[in-house]
Structure formats: structure tokens, C-alpha cells
KOLGU-4560 file (N, C-alpha, C; in nm, 3 decimals, padded with zeros to 5 digits):
<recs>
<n_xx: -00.974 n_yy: -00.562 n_zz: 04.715 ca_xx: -01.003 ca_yy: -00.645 ca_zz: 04.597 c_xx: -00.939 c_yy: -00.585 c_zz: 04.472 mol: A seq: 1 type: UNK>
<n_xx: -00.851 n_yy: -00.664 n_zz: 04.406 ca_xx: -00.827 ca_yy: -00.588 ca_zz: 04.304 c_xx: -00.891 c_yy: -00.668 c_zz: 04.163 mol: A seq: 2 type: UNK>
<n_xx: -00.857 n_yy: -00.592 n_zz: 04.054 ca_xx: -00.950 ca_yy: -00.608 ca_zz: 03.976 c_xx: -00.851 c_yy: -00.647 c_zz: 03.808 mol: A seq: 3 type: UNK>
<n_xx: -00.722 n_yy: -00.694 n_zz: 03.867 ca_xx: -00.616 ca_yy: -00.655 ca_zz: 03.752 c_xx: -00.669 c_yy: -00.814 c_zz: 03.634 mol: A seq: 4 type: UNK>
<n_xx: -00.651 n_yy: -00.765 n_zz: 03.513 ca_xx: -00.655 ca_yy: -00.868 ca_zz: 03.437 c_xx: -00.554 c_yy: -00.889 c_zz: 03.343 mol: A seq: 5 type: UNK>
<n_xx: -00.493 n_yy: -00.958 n_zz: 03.310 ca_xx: -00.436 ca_yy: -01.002 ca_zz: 03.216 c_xx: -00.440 c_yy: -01.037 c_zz: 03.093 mol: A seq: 6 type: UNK>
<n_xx: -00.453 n_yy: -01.001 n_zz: 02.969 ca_xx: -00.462 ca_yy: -01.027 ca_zz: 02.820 c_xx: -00.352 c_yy: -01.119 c_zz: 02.740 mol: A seq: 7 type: UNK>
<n_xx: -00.396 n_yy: -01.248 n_zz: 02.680 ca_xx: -00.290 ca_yy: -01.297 ca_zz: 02.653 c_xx: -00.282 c_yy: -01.248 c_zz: 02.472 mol: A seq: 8 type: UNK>
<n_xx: -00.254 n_yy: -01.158 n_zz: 02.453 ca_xx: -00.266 ca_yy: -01.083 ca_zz: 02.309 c_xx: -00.065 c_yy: -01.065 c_zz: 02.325 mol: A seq: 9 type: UNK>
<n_xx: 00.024 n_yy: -01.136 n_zz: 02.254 ca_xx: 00.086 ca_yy: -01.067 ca_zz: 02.190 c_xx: 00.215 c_yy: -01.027 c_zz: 02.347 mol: A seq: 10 type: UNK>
<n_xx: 00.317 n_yy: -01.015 n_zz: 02.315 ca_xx: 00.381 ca_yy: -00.954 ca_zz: 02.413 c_xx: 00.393 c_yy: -00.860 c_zz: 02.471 mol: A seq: 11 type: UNK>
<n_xx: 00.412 n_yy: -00.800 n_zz: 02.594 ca_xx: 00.377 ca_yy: -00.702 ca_zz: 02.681 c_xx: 00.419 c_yy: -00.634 c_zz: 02.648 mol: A seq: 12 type: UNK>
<n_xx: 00.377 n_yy: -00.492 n_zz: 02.621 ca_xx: 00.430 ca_yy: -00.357 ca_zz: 02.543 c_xx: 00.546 c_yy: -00.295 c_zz: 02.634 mol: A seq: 13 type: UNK>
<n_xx: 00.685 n_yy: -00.326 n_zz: 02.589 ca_xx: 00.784 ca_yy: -00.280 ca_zz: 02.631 c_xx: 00.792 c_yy: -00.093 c_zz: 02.696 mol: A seq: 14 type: UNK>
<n_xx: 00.722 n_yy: -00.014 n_zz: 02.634 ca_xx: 00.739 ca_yy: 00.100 ca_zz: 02.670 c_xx: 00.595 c_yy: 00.135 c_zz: 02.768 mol: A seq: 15 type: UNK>
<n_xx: 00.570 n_yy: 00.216 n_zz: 02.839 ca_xx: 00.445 ca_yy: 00.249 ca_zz: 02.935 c_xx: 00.414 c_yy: 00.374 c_zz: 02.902 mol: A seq: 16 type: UNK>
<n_xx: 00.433 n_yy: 00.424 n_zz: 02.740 ca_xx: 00.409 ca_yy: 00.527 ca_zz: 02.680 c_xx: 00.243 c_yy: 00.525 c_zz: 02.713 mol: A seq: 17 type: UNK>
<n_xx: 00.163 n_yy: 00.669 n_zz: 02.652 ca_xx: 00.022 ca_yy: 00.640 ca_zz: 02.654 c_xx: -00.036 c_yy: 00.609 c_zz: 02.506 mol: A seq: 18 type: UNK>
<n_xx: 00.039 n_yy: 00.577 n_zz: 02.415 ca_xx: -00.015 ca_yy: 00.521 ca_zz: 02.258 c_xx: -00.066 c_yy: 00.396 c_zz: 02.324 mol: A seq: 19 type: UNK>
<n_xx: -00.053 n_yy: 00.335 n_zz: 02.386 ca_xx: -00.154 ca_yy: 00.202 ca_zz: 02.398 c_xx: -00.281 c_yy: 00.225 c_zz: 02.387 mol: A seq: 20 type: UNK>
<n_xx: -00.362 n_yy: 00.389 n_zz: 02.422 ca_xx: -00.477 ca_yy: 00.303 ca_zz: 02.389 c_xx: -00.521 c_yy: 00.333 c_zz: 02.208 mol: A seq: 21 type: UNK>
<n_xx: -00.454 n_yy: 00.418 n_zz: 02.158 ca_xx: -00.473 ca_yy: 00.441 ca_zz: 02.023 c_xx: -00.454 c_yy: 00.312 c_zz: 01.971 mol: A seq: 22 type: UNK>
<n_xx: -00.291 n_yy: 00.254 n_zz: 01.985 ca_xx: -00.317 ca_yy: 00.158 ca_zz: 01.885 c_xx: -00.454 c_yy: 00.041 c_zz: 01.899 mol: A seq: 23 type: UNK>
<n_xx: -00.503 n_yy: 00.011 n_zz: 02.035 ca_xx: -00.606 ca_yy: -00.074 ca_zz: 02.049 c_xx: -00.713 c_yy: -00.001 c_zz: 02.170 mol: A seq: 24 type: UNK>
<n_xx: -00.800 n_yy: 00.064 n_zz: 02.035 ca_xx: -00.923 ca_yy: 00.167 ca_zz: 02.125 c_xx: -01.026 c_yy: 00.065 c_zz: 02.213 mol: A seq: 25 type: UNK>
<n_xx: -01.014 n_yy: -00.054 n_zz: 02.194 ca_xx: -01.124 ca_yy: -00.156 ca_zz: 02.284 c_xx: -01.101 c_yy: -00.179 c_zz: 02.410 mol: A seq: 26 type: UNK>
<n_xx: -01.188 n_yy: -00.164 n_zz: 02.501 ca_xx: -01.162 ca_yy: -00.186 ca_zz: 02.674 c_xx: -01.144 c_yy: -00.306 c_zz: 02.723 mol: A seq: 27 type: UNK>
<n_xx: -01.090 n_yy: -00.388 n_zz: 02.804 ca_xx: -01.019 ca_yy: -00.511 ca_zz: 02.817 c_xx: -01.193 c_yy: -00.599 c_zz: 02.838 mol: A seq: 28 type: UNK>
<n_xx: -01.251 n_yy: -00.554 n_zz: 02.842 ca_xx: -01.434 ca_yy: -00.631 ca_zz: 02.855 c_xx: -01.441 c_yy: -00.626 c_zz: 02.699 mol: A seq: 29 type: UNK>
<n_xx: -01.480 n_yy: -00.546 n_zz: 02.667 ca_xx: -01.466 ca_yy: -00.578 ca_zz: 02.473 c_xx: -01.383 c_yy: -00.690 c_zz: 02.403 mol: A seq: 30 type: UNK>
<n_xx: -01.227 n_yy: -00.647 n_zz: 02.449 ca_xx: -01.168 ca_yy: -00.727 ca_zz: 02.416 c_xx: -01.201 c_yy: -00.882 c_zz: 02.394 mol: A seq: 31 type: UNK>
<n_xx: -01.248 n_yy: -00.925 n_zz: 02.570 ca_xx: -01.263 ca_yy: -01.015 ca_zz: 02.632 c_xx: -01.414 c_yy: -01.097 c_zz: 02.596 mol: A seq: 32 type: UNK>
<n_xx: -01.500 n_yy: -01.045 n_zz: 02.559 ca_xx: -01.596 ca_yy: -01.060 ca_zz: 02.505 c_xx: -01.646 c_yy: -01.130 c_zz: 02.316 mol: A seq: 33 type: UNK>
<n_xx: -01.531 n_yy: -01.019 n_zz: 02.251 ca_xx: -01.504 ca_yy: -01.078 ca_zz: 02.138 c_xx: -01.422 c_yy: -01.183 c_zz: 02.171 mol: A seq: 34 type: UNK>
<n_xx: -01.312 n_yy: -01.207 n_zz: 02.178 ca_xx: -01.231 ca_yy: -01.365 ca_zz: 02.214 c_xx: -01.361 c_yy: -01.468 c_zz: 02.253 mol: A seq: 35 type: UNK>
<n_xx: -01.403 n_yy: -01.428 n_zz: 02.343 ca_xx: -01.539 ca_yy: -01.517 ca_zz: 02.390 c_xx: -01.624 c_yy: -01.558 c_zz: 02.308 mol: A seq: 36 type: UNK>
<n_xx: -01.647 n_yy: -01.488 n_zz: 02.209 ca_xx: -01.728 ca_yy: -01.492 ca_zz: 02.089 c_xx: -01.689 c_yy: -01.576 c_zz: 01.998 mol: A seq: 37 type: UNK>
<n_xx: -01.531 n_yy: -01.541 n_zz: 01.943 ca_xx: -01.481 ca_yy: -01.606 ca_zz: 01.825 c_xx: -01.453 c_yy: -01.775 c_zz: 01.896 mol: A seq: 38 type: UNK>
<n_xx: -01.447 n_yy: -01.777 n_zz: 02.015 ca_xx: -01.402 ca_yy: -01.894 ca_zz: 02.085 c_xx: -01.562 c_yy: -02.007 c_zz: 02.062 mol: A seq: 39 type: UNK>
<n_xx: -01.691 n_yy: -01.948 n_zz: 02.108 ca_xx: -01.771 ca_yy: -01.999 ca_zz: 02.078 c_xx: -01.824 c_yy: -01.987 c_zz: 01.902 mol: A seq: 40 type: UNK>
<n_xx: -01.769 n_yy: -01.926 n_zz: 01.831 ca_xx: -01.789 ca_yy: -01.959 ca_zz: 01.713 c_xx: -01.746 c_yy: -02.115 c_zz: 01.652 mol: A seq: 41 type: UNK>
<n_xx: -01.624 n_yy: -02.095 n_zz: 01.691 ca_xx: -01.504 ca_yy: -02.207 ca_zz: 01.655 c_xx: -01.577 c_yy: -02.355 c_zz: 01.725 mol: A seq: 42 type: UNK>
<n_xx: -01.631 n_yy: -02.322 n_zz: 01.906 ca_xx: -01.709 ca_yy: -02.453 ca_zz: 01.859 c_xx: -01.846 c_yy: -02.508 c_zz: 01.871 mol: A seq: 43 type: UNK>
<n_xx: -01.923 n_yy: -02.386 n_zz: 01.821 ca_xx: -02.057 ca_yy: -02.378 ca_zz: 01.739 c_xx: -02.043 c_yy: -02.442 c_zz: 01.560 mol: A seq: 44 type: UNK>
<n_xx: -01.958 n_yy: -02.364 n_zz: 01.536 ca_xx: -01.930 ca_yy: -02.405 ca_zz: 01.377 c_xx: -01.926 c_yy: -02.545 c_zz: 01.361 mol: A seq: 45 type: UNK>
<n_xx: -01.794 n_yy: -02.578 n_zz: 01.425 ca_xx: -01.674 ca_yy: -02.675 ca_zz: 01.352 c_xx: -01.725 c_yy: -02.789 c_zz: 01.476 mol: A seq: 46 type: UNK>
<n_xx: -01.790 n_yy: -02.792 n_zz: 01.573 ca_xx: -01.835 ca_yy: -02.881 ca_zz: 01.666 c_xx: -01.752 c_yy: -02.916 c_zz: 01.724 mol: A seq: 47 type: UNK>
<n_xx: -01.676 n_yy: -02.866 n_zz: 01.785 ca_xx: -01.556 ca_yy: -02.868 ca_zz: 01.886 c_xx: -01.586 c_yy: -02.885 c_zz: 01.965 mol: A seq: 48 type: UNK>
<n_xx: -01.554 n_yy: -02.928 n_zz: 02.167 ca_xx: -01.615 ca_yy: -02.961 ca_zz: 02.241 c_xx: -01.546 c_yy: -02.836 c_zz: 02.289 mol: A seq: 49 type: UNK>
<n_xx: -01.637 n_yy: -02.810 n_zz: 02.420 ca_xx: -01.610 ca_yy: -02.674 ca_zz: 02.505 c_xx: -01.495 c_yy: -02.681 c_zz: 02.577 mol: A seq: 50 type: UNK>
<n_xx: -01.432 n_yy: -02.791 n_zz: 02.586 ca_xx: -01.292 ca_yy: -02.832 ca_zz: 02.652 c_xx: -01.185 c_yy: -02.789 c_zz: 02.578 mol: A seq: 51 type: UNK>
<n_xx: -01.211 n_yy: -02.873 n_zz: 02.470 ca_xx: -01.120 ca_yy: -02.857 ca_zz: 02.353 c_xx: -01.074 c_yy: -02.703 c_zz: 02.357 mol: A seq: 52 type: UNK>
<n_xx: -01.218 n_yy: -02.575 n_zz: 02.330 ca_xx: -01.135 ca_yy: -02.475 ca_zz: 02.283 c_xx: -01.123 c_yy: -02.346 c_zz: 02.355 mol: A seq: 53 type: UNK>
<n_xx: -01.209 n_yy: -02.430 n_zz: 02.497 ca_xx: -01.094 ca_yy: -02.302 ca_zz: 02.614 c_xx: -00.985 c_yy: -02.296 c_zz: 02.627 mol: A seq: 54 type: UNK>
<n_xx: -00.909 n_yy: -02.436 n_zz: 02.550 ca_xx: -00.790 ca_yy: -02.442 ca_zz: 02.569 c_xx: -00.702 c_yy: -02.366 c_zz: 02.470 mol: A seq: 55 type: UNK>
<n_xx: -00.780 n_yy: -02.308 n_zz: 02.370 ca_xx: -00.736 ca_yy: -02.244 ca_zz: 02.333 c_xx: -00.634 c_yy: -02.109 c_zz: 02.360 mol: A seq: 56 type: UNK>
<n_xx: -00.525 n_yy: -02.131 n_zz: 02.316 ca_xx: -00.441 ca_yy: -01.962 ca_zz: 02.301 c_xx: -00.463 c_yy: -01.887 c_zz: 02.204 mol: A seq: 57 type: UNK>
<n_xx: -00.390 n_yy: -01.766 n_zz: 02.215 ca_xx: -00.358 ca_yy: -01.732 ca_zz: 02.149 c_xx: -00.198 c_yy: -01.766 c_zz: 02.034 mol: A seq: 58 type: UNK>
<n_xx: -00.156 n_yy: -01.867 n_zz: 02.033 ca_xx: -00.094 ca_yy: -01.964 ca_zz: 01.967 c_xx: -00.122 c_yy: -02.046 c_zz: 01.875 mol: A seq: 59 type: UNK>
<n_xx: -00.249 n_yy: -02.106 n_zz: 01.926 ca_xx: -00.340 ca_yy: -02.198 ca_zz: 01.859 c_xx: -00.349 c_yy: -02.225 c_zz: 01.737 mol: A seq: 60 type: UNK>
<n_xx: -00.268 n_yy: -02.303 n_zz: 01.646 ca_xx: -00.283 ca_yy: -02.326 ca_zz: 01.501 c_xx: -00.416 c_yy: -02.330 c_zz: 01.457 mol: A seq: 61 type: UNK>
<n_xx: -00.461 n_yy: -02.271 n_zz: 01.380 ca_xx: -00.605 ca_yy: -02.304 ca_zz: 01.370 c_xx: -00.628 c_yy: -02.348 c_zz: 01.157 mol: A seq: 62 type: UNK>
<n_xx: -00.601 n_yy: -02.255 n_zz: 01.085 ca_xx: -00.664 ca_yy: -02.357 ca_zz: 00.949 c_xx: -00.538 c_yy: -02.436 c_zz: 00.936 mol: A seq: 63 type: UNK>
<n_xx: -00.520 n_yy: -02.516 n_zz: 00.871 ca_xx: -00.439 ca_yy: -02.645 ca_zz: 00.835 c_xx: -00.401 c_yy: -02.746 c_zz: 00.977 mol: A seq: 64 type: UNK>
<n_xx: -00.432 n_yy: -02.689 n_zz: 01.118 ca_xx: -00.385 ca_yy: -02.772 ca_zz: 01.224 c_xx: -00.529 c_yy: -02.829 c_zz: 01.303 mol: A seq: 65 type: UNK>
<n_xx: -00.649 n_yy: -02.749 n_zz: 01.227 ca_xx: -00.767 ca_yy: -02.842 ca_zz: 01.280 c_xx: -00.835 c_yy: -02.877 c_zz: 01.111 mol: A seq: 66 type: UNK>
<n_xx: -00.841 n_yy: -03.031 n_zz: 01.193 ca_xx: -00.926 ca_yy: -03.080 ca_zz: 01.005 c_xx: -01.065 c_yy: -03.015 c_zz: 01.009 mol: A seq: 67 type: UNK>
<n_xx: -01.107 n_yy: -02.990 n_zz: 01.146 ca_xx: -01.273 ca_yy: -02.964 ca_zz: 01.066 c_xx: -01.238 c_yy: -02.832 c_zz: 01.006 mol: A seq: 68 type: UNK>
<n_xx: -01.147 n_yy: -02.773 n_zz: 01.063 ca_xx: -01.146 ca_yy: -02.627 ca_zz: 00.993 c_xx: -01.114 c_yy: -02.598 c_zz: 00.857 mol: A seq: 69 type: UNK>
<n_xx: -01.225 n_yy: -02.686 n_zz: 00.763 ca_xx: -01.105 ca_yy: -02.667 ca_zz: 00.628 c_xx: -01.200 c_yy: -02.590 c_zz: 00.548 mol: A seq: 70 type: UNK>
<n_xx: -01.197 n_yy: -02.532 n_zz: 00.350 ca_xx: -01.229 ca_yy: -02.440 ca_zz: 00.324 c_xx: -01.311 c_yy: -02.417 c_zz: 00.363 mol: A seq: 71 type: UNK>
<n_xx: -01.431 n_yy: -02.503 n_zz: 00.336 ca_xx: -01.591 ca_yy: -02.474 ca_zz: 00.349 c_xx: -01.637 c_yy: -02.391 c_zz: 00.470 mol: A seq: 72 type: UNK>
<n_xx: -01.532 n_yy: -02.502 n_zz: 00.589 ca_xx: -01.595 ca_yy: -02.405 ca_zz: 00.726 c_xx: -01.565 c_yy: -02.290 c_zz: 00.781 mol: A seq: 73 type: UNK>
<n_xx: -01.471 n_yy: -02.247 n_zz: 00.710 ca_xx: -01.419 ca_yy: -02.126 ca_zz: 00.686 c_xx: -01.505 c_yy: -01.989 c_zz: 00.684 mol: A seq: 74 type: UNK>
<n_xx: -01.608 n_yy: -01.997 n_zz: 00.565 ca_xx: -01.741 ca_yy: -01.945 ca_zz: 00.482 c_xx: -01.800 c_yy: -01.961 c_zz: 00.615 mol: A seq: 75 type: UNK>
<n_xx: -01.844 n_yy: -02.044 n_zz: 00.735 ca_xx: -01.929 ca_yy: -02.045 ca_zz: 00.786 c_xx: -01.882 c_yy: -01.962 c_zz: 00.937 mol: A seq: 76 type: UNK>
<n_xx: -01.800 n_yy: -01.997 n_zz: 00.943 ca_xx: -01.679 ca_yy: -01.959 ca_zz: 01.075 c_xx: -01.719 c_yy: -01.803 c_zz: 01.092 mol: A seq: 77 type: UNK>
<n_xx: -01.633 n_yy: -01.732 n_zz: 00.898 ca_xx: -01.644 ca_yy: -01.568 ca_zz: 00.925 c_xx: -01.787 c_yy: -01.514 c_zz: 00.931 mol: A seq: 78 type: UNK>
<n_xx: -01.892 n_yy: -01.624 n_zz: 00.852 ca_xx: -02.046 ca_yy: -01.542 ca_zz: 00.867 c_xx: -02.111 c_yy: -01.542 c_zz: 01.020 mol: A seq: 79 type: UNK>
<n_xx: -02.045 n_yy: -01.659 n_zz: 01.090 ca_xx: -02.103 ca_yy: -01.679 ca_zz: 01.222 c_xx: -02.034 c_yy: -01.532 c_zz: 01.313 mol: A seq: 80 type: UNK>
<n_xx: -01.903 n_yy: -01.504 n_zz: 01.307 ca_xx: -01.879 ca_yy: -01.388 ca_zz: 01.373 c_xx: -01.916 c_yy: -01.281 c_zz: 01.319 mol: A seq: 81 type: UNK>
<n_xx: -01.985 n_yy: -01.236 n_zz: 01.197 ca_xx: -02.034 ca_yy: -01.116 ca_zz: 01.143 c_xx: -02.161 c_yy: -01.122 c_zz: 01.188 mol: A seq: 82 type: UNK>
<n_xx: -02.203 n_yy: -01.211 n_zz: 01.197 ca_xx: -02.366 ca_yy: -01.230 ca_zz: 01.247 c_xx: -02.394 c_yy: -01.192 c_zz: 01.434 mol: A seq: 83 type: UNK>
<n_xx: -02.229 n_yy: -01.296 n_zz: 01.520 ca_xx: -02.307 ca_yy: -01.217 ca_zz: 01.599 c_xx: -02.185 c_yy: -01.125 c_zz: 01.691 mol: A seq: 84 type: UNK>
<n_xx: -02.081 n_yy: -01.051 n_zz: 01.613 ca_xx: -02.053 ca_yy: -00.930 ca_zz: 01.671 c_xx: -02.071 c_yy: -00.815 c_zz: 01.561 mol: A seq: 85 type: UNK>
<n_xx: -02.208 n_yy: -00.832 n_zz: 01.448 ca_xx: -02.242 ca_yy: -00.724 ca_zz: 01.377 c_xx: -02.125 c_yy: -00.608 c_zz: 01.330 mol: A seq: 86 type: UNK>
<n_xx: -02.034 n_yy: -00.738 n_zz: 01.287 ca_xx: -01.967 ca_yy: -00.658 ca_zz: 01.183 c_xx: -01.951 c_yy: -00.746 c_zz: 01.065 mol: A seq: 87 type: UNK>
<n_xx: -01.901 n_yy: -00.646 n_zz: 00.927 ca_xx: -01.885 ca_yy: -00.694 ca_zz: 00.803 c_xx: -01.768 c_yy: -00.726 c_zz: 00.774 mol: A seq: 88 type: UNK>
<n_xx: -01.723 n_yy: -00.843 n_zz: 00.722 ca_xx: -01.595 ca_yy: -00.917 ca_zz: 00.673 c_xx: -01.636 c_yy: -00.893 c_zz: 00.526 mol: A seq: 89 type: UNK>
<n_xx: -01.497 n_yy: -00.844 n_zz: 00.463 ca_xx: -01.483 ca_yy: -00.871 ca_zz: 00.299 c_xx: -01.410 c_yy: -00.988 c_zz: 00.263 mol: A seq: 90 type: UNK>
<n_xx: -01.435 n_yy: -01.050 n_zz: 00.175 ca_xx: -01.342 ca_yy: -01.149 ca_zz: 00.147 c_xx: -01.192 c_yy: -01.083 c_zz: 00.110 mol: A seq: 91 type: UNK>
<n_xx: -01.193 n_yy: -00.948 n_zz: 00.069 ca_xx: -01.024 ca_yy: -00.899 ca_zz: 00.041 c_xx: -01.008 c_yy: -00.883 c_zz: 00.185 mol: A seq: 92 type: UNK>
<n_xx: -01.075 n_yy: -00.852 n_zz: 00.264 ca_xx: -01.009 ca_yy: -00.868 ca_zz: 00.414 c_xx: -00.933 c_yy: -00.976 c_zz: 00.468 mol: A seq: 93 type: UNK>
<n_xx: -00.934 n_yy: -01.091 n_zz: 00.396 ca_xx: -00.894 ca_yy: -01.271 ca_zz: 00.426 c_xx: -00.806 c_yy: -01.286 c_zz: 00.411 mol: A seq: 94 type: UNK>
<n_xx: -00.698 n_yy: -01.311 n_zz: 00.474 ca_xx: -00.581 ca_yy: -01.393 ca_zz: 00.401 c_xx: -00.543 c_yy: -01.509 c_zz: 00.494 mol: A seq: 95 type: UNK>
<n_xx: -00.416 n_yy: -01.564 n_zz: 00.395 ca_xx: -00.378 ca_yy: -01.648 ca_zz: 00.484 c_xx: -00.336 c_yy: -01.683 c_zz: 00.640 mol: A seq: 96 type: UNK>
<n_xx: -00.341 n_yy: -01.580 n_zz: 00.699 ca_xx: -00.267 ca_yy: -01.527 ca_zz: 00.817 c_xx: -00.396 c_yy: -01.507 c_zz: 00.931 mol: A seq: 97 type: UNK>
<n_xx: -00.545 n_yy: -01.457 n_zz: 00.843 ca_xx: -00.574 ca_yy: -01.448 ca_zz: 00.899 c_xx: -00.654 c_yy: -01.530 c_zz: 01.063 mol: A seq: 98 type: UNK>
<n_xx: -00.637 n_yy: -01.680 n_zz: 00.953 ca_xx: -00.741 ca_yy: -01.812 ca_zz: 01.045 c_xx: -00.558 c_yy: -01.902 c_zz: 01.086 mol: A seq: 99 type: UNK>
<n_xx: -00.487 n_yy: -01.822 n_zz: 01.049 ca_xx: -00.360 ca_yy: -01.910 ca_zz: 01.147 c_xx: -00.379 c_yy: -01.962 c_zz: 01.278 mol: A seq: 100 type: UNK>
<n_xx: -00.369 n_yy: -01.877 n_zz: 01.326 ca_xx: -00.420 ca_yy: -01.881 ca_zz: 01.490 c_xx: -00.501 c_yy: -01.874 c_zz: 01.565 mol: A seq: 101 type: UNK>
<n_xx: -00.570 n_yy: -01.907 n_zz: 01.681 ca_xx: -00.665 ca_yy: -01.834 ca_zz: 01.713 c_xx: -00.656 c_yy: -01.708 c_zz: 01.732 mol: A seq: 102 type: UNK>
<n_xx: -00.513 n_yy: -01.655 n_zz: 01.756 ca_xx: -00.474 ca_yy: -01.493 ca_zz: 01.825 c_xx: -00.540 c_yy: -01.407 c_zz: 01.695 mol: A seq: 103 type: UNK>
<n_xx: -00.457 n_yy: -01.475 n_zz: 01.586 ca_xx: -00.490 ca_yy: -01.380 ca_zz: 01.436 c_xx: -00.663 c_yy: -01.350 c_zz: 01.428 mol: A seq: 104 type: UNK>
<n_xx: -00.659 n_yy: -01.476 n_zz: 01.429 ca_xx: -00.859 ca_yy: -01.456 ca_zz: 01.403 c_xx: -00.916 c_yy: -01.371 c_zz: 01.517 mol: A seq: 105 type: UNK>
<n_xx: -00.901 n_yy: -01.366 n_zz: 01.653 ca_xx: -00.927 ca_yy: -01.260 ca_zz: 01.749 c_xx: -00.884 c_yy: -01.135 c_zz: 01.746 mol: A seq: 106 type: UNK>
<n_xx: -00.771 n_yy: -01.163 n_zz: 01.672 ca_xx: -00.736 ca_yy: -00.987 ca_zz: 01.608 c_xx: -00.783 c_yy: -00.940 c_zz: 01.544 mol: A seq: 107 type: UNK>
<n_xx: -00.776 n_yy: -01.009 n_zz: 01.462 ca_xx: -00.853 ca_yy: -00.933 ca_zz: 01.276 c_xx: -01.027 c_yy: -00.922 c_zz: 01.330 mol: A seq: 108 type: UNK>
<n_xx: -01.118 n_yy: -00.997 n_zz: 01.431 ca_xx: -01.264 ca_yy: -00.928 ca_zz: 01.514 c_xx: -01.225 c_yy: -00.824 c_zz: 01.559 mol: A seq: 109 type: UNK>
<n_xx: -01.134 n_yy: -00.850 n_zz: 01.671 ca_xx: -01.106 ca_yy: -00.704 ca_zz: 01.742 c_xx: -01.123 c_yy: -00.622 c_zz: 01.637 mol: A seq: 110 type: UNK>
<n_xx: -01.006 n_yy: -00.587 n_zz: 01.545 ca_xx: -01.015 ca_yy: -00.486 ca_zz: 01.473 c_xx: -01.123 c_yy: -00.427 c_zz: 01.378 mol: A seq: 111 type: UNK>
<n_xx: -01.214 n_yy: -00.529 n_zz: 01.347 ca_xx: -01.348 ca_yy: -00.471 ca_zz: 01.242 c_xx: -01.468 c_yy: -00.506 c_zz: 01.338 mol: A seq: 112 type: UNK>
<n_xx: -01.415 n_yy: -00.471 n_zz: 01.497 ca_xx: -01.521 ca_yy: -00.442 ca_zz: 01.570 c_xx: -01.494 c_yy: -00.273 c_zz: 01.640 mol: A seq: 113 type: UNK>
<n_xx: -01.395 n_yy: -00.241 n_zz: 01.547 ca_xx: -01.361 ca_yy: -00.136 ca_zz: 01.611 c_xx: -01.397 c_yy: -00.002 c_zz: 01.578 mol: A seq: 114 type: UNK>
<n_xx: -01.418 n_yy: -00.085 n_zz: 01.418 ca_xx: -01.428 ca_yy: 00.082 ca_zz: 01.283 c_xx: -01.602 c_yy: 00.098 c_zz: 01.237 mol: A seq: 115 type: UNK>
</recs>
């Protein structure tokens, strides 16, 4: 039985150096867990259907390419993932880049689930 998984984060790290796990200290269950999270945020929040946003990628246009996603739900989106992967978002943490995608928004959790 093997047990291999696949991460769709980003392109496959060309070198098989051992900095992989520095640059991303989270175990592929962490990983996998937050995505899971921000995925049911997106459609807890914004009332998305569960179809809709498994289909999600990491590609996924997300503010300006979904209408419910516009400012307001925004405010509700980042408090729903601070609430339940108990971490703190600053608003200088926000930018435009960050609700681009779904990948971006699973990144920018990953990462302030990390510190």
C-alpha cells in the first residue's frame, strides 16, 4: 500500500535539495487540512455549493471572478478562517494578491498557521 500524495501548490520543486522542508515547515496533513478549511470557509461564507468549490484549484480566480466574493465578504471570509484555524490576520497582512486565487488565500493560511 502506498501512501504517496500529491499537493497541487505551485510547481514541483525542480531541485531534491533538503530546503524543502524549511521553506514550508507544515506536514502534507496540515497542509491538507488547512486547504480543507479555507475551502469550507469559501462555502460557509459566500454560500457556495459543495460542488462548486471542490472544484476548486489552486488557479481558481477568486475576488473579482466570484460576485459573492465582493468587499464585505471578504471581512467575513478572513474572520471565518481566524476563527477556525486560530490564527490572527492583520489587515496590513491583505493585499491584493492575497484573495486572487484560491492557491494565494491557502497560502497566505498556510503561512500564519505556521508562526
Amino acid at each position: 500500500p502506498h501512501h504517496a500524495r500529491s499537493l497541487a501548490f505551485g510547481p514541483a520543486p525542480t531541485n531534491s535539495g533538503s530546503n524543502q522542508q524549511e521553506e514550508n515547515p507544515l506536514v502534507p496533513e496540515q497542509a491538507n487540512e488547512i486547504e480543507n478549511t479555507v475551502r469550507a470557509v469559501l462555502r460557509d461564507v459566500l454560500g457556495l455549493s459543495a460542488e462548486r468549490v471542490a472544484a476548486f484549484d489552486a488557479e481558481t480566480p477568486l475576488f473579482g471572478a466570484l460576485p459573492e466574493l465582493d468587499s464585505m465578504a471578504v471581512a467575513g471570509v478572513l474572520t471565518e478562517i481566524e476563527d477556525r484555524l486560530g490564527i490572527l490576520i492583520e489587515d496590513d497582512d491583505i493585499d491584493g494578491d492575497t484573495l486572487a486565487t484560491f492557491g494565494s488565500l491557502t497560502r497566505f493560511a498556510m503561512g500564519k498557521a505556521v508562526h
